[in-house]
LODRENZA-739879 format. One record per residue (C-alpha): residue in three letters; x, y, z. Coordinates in steps of 0.25 Angstrom, whole numbers, padded with zeros to 4 digits, always signed. Example, Ala and Ser with C-alpha at 12.3 -4.5 7.8 and 13.67 -1.06 7.14 Angstrom:
// residues 2
ALA+0049-0018+0031
SER+0055-0004+0029
END
This chain:
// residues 615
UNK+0100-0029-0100
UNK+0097-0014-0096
UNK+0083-0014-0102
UNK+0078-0026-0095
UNK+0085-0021-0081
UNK+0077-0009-0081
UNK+0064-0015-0086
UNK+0065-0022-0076
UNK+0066-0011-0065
UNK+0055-0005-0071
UNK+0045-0018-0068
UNK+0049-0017-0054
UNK+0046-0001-0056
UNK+0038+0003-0043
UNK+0028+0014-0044
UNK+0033+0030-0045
UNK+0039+0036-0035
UNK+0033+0048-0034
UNK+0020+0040-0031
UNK+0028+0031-0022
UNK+0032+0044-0015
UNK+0019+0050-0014
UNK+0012+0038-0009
UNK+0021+0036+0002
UNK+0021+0051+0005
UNK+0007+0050+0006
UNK+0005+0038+0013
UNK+0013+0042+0023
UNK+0007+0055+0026
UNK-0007+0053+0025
UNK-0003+0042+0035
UNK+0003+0052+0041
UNK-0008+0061+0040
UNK-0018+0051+0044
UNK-0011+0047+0056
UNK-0010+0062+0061
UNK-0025+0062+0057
UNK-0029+0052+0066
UNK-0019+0056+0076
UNK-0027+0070+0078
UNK-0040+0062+0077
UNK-0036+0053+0089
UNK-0031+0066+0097
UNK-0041+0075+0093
UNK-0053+0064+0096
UNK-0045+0062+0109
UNK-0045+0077+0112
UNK-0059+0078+0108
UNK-0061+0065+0116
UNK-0055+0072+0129
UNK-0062+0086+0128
UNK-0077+0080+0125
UNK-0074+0072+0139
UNK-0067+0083+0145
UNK-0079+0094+0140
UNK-0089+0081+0146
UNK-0082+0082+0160
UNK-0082+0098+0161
UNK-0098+0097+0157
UNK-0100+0086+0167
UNK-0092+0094+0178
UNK-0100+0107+0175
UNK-0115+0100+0175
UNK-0110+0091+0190
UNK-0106+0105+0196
UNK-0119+0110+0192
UNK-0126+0097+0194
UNK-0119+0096+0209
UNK-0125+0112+0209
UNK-0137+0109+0208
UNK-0136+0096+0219
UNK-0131+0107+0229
UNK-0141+0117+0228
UNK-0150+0105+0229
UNK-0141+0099+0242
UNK-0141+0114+0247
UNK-0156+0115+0245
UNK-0157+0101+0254
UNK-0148+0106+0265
UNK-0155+0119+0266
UNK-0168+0113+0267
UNK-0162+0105+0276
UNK-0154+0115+0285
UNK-0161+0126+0284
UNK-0176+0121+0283
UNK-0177+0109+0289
UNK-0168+0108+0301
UNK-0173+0124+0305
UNK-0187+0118+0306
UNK-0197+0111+0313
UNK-0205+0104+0304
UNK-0217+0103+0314
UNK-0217+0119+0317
UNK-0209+0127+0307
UNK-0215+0119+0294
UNK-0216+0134+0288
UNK-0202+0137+0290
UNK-0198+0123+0283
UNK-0208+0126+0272
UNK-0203+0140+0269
UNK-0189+0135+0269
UNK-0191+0124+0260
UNK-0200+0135+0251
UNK-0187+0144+0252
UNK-0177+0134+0247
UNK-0186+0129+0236
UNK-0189+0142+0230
UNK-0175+0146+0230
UNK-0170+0134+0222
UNK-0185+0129+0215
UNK-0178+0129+0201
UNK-0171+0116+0206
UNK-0181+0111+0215
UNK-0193+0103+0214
UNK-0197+0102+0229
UNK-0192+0100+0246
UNK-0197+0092+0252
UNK-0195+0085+0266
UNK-0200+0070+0271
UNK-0200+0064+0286
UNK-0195+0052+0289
UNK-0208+0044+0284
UNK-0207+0052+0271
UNK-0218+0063+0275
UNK-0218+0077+0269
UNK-0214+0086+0278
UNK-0212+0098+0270
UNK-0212+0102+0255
UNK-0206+0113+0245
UNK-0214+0117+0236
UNK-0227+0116+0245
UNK-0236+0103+0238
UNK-0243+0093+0243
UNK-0237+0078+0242
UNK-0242+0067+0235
UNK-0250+0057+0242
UNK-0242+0047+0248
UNK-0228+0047+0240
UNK-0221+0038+0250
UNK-0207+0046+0249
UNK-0201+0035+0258
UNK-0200+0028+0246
UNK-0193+0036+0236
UNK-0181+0036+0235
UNK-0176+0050+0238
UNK-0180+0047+0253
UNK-0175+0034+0253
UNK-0161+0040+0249
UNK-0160+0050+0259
UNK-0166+0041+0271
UNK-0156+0030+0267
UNK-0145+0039+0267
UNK-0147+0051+0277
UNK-0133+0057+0276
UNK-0134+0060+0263
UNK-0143+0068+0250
UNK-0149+0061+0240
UNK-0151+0064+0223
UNK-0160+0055+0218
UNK-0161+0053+0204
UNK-0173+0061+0197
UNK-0187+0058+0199
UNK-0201+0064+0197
UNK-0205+0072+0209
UNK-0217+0064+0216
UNK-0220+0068+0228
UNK-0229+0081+0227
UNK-0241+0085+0220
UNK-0240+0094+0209
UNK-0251+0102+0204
UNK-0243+0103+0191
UNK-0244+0089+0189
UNK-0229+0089+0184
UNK-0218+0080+0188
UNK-0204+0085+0190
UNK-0192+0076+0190
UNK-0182+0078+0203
UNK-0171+0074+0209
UNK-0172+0073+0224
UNK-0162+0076+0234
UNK-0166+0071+0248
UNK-0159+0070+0261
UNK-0162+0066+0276
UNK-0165+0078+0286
UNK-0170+0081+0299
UNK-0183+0085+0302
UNK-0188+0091+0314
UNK-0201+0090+0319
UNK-0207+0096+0332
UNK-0193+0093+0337
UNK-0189+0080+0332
UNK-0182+0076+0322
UNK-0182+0067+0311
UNK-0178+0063+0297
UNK-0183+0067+0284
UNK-0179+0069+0270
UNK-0179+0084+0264
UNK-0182+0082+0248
UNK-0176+0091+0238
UNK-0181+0088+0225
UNK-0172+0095+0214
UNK-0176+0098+0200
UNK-0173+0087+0191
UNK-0175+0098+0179
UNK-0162+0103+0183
UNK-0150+0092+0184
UNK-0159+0087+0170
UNK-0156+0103+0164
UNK-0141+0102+0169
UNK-0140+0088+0161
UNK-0146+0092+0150
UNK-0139+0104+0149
UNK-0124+0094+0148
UNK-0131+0085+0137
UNK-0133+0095+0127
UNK-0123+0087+0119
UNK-0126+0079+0106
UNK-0113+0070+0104
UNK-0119+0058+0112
UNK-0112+0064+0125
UNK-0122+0064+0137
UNK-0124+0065+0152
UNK-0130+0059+0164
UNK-0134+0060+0177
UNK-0134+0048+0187
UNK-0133+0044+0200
UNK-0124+0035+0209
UNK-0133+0023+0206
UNK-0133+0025+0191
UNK-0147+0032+0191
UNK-0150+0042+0181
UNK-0153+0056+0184
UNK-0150+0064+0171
UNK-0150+0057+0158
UNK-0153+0061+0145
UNK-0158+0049+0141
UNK-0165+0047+0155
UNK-0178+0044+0150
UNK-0175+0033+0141
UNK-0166+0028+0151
UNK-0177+0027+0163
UNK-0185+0019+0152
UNK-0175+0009+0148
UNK-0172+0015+0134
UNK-0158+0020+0136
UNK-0148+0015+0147
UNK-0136+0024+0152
UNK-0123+0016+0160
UNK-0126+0027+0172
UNK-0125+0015+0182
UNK-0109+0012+0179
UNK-0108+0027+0177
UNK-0113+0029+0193
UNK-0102+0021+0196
UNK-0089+0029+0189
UNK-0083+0038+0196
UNK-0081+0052+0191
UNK-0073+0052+0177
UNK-0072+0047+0162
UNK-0076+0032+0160
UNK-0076+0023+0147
UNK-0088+0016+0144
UNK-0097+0008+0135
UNK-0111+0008+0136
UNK-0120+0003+0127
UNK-0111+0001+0117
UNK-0106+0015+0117
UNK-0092+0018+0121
UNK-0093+0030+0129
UNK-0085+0040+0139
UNK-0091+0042+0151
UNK-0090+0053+0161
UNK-0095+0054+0177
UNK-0094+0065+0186
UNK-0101+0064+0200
UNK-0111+0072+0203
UNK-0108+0077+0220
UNK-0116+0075+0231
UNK-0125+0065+0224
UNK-0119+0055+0217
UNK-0124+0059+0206
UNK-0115+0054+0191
UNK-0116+0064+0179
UNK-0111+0056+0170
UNK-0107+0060+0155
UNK-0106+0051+0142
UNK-0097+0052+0130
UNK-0100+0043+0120
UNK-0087+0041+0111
UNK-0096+0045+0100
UNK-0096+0059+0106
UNK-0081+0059+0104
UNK-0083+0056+0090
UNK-0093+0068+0087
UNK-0085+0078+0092
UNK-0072+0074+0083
UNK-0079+0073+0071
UNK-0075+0087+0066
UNK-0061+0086+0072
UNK-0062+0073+0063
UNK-0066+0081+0050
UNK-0054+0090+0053
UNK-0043+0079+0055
UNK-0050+0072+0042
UNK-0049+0086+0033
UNK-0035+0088+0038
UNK-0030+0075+0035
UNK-0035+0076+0021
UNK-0030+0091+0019
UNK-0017+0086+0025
UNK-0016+0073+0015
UNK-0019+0082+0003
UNK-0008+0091+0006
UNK+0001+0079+0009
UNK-0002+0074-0004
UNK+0000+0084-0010
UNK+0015+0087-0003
UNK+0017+0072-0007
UNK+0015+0074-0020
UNK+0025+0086-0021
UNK+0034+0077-0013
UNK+0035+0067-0020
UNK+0037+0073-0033
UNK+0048+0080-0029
UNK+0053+0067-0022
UNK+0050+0060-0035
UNK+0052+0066-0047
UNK+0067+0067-0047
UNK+0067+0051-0045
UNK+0054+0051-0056
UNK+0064+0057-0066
UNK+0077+0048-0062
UNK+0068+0036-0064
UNK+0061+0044-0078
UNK+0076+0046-0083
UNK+0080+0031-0079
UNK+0068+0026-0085
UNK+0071+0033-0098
UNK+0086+0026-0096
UNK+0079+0013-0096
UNK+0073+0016-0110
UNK+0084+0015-0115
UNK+0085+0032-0117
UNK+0097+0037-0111
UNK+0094+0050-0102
UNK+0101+0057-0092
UNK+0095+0051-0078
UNK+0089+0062-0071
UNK+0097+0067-0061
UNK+0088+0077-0049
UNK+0083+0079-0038
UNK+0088+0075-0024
UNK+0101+0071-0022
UNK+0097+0056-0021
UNK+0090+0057-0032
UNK+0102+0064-0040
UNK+0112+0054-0034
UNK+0103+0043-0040
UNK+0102+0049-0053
UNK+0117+0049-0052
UNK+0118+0034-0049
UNK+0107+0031-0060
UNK+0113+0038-0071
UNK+0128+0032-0068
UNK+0122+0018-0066
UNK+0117+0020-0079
UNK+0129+0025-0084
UNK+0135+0013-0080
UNK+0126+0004-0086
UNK+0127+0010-0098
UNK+0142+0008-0098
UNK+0142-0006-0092
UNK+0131-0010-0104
UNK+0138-0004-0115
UNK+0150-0011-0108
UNK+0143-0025-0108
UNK+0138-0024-0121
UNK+0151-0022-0126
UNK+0158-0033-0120
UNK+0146-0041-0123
UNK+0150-0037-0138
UNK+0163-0040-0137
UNK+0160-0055-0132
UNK+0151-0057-0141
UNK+0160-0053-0152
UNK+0172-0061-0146
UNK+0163-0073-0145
UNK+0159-0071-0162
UNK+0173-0070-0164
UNK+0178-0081-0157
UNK+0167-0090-0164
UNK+0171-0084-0177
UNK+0186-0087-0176
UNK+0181-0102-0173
UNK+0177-0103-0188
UNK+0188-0099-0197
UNK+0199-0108-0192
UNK+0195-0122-0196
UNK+0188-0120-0210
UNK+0199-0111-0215
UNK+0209-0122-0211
UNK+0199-0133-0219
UNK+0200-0125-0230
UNK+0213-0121-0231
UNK+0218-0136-0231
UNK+0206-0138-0242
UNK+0212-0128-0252
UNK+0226-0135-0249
UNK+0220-0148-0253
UNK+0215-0141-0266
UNK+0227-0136-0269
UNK+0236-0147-0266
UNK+0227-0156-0275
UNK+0226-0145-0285
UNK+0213-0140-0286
UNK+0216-0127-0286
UNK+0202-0122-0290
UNK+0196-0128-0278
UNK+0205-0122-0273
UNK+0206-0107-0277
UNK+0189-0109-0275
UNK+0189-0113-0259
UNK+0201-0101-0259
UNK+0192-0092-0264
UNK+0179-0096-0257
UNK+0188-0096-0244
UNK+0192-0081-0246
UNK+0175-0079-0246
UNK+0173-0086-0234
UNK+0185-0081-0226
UNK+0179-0066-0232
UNK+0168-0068-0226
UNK+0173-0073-0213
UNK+0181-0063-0211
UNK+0172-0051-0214
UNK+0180-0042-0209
UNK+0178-0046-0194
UNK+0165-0045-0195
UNK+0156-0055-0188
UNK+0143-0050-0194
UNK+0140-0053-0211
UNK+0130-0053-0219
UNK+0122-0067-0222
UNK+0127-0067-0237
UNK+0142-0066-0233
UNK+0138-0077-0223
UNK+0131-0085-0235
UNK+0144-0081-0244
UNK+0153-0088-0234
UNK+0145-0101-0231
UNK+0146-0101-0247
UNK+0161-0100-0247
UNK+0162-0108-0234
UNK+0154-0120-0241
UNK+0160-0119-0255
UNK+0173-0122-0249
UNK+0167-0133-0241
UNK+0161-0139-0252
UNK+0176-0141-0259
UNK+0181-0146-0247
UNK+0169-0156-0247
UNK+0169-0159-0261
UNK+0156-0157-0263
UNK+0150-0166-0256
UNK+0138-0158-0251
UNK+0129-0146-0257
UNK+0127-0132-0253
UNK+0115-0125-0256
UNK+0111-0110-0251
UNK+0098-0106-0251
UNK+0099-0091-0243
UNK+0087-0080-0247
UNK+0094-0069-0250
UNK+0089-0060-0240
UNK+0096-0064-0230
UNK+0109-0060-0237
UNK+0109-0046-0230
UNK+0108-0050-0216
UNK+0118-0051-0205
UNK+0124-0065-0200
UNK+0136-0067-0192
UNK+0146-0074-0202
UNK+0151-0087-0201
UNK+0137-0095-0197
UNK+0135-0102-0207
UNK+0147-0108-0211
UNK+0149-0116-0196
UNK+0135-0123-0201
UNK+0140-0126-0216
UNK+0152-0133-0208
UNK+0143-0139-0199
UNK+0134-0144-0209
UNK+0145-0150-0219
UNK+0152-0158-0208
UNK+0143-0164-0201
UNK+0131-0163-0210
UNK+0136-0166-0225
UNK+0150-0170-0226
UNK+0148-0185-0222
UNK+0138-0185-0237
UNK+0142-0189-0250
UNK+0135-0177-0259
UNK+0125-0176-0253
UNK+0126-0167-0243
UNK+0119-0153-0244
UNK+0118-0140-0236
UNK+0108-0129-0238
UNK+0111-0116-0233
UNK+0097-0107-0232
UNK+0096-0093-0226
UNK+0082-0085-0224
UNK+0076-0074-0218
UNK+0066-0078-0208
UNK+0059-0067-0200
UNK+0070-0058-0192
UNK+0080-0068-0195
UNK+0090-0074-0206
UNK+0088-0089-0206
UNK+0101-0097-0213
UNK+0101-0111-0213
UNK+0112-0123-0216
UNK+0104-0135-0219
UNK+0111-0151-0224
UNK+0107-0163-0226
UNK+0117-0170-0217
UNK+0118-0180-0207
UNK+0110-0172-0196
UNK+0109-0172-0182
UNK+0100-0177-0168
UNK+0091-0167-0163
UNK+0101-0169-0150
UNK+0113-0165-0158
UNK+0107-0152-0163
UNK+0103-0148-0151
UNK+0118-0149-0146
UNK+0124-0143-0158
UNK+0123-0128-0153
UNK+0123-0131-0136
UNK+0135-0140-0138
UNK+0149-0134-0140
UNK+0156-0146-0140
UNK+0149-0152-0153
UNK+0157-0139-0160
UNK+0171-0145-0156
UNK+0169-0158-0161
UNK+0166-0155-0174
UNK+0168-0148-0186
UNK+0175-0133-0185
UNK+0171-0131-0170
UNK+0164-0120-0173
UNK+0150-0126-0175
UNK+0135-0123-0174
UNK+0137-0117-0159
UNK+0148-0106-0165
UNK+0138-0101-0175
UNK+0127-0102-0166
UNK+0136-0093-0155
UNK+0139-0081-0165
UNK+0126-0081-0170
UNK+0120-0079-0157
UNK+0131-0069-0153
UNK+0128-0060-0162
UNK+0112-0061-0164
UNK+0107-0067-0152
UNK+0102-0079-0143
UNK+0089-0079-0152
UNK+0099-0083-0166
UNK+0108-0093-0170
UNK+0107-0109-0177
UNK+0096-0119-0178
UNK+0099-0132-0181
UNK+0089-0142-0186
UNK+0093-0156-0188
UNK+0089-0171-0191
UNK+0098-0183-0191
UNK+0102-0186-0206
UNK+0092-0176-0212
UNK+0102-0165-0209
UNK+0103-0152-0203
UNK+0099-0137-0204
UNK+0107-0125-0197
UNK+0100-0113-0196
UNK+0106-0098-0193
UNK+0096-0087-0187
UNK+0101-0074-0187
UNK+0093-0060-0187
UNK+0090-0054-0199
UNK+0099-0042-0198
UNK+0101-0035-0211
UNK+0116-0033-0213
UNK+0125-0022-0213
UNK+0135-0013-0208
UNK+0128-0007-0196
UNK+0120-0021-0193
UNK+0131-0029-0194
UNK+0140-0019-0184
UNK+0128-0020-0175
UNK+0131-0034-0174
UNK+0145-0035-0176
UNK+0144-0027-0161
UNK+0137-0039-0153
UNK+0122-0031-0155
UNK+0111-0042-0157
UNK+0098-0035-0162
UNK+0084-0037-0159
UNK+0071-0042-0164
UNK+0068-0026-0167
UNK+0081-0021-0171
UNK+0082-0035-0180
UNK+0068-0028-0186
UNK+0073-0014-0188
UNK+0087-0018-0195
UNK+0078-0027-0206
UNK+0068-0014-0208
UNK+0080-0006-0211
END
């Protein structure tokens, strides 16, 4: 019962501890580990993330102020032409004074400038700086630096850049400008009227100042634009003016100053504007998210060669842990499991004090179990033996009380030979039946009491049936219970042969088949059904209805008791053919240690029943 209850604990064993430990140690902190890992990532990216737009807005502060620096030195140029040139003079009698005016403000500033230049009201030249003659005919009234400033008086207009077309140059080179233009006052001969004073400003220069903030290669750029969207610095400006490339700058004319989330042509982009004063003017700068990315791949590198350095020591300090977590229980379980071998060591008592405290409860379970088992088996013993005896006691009575009124008979009709021969065969039989309180003898004392039990029989009969023995010899020096076969001569004379006139017969065989010892009891009597012999060992009552009471059932019973389920009679019967009773036991040799072996309720096994016959 012990072996299989702990066989059966160890099919439903679950993998080792210390690898159960370890695992969930593990898991648990890489998770951990990868968790804090993405965690810096996220805050790291964000940080990242917040100082590239942050750096984006310092830059883009720094090139307005110098882009609004440029504008007025460029506004101051116009108003000192203005003020201090054109208003001072006549343009019919102090030309000269304008001329020089306008020569001393371009020299001072010609770094920035491309030309001054200022028109009437029917877009005539009137005046010019640097000195060069016009181009024929270049109807100014139509572009649209004049159109600006005359549709709008009050105010001074950018335009976006352009290729300077209205004077001849005997360089034969183009320069691109931006023109800032504005209504004025001209006096001429003492009247007034309106013109526009030209200022065209190097282009070279807000190009330069761009250039100089787009130096970076992560995908981030800048642009310049104006309120309607039109480009005046972009680094991809001449694919866009052809159609190959487009940029969003006509939403972006529309933001205010700040941060703004966009898509554009698929790309998810930050976008950033700040207002260029005086103009209108947008400088516009573009984050693509992939810029964000770019700048945290070494950060991610890090995070990535921290994590693994920090889930190798962890699997390491898991490993320690849970050996020093595992191995008192590994050896609780190692000395519990030598338990279960059937070995009896001392359970291993260590480590913390659950551990120890479990060990302790183990070890007295086991205690107990031993106790309770040894217990049990006694008992069991005990029953068993109770039961062998009761059965036992149920055979004596009733033949001893036939014979006895037997040997009366004899005597009273004085056949005192007959007589004094049953006495004797009788002191045989109740020998052998006695035994000395043993329950266990060999097969030929068995054999030696079915002689005397049959001899006596046979008298009381009169001979009117035969016995005939045929046991091999062999079988002599084995162990039987005693009493078995008597029960079955009984059985066979009264209900097989004692209703025949001489002609009754009985056979008693014994064999050695195999493990076991085979002893058979076969007549020739009356027989039975198939239904009858299957009834004759299942049911009790047949037994109380005939014969001594005691019966087939009492010498299956005892049989099985000592030897097992797997033993006992086989009856084979045919109506008025006869019948055949045969006894199975295990071939166990007999003598004084087998025999107390089974005298003390022990059934022995396949193997064990293979060891006694080698020895």
């Amino acid at each position: 019962m012990k072996n299989k209850y702990f066989s059966r604990l160890k099919r439903l064993k679950p993998r080792g501890i210390q690898s159960t430990i370890m695992f969930a140690f593990s898991v648990i902190s890489i998770s951990i580990i990868l968790l804090l890992g993405s965690v810096l990532y996220f805050r790291f990216s964000a940080i990242s993330r917040q100082e590239i737009i942050q750096s984006t807005q310092k830059l883009m502060e720094q090139a307005g102020e110098s882009l609004e620096n440029y504008l007025v030195s460029m506004r101051q140029i116009s108003d000192a032409v203005y003020y201090n040139v054109i208003k001072e003079n006549d343009l019919s009698s102090q030309d000269q004074n304008i001329q020089r005016g306008m020569n001393l403000l371009y020299e001072a500033n010609r770094d920035n400038l491309r030309s001054i230049a200022i028109y009437n009201n029917y877009g005539s030249l009137m005046a010019a700086e640097p000195v060069a003659s016009q181009k024929e005919d270049p109807n100014v009234t139509r572009q649209d630096w004049y159109k600006q400033a005359m549709d709008e008086m009050e105010n001074m207009h950018f335009s976006t850049p352009h290729i300077q077309n209205l004077f001849n140059d005997s360089t034969q080179r183009y320069y691109w400008v931006i023109s800032l233009s504005r209504v004025v006052e001209l006096t001429d001969n003492g009247d007034t009227h309106l013109g526009v004073l030209l200022v065209d400003m190097d282009y070279t220069s807000i190009s330069r100042m761009m250039k100089q903030i787009n130096a970076l290669n992560n995908g981030q750029y800048y642009y310049l634009c104006d309120s309607n969207g039109e480009i005046i610095y972009h680094r991809q400006q001449i694919q866009i003016s052809k159609g190959i490339c487009n940029e969003n700058s006509g939403i972006a004319a529309n933001y205010k100053d700040g941060i703004y989330d966009e898509t554009f042509e698929g790309e998810q982009r930050k976008v950033i504007v700040d207002t260029i004063s005086y103009t209108g003017w947008k400088l516009v700068g573009v984050i693509p998210y992939s810029a964000f990315t770019h700048g945290m791949i070494n950060i991610r590198y890090s995070i990535v060669a921290l994590v693994l350095l920090m889930v190798l020591m962890l699997v390491v300090i898991n490993r320690i842990v849970s050996v020093r977590v595992s191995s008192p229980i590994m050896k609780l379980n190692n000395s519990v499991m030598k338990y279960e071998a059937g070995e009896k060591p001392e359970i291993y008592i260590g480590g913390t004090l659950e551990i120890r405290h479990l060990a302790h409860s183990i070890q007295s379970s086991y205690e107990q179990i031993d106790t309770l088992m040894r217990k049990i088996v006694l008992e069991q013993n005990e029953r068993r033996k109770s039961e062998l005896d009761a059965l036992q006691s149920q055979i004596n009575p009733h033949f001893l009380y036939n014979t006895l009124e037997s040997i009366t008979w004899m005597v009273e009709g004085e056949r005192n030979d007959e007589a004094s021969f049953m006495i004797s065969q009788l002191a045989k039989l109740f020998r052998i039946s006695l035994s000395k309180g043993r329950t266990i003898i060999s097969v030929k004392d068995e054999l030696q009491h079915a002689q005397s039990y049959m001899n006596i029989q046979k008298i009381r009969y009169k001979n009117t049936f035969s016995v005939e023995y045929d046991v091999d010899q062999c079988v002599y020096s084995y162990c039987t219970v005693k009493l078995i076969l008597q029960p079955i001569l009984e059985n066979a004379i009264n209900y097989g042969v004692s209703s025949m006139d001489d002609c009754g017969e009985i056979k008693v065989t014994g064999r050695l088949k195999a493990d076991n010892i085979i002893l058979s009891v076969t007549d020739n009597g009356i027989g039975m059904s198939e239904e009858e012999v299957s009834l004759i060992l299942t049911d009790s009552s047949r037994v109380q209805k005939h014969g001594s009471g005691v019966g087939l059932i009492n010498v299956n019973n005892r049989i099985q008791i000592l030897f097992g389920k797997e033993y006992g009679l086989i009856i084979e019967s045919e109506p008025d053919k006869g019948t055949s009773v045969s006894i199975c036991i295990p071939a166990v040799p007999y003598n004084e240690e087998n025999r107390k072996i089974l005298e003390k309720g022990h059934i022995f096994s396949k193997e064990e029943m293979i060891d006694k016959k080698q020895l």
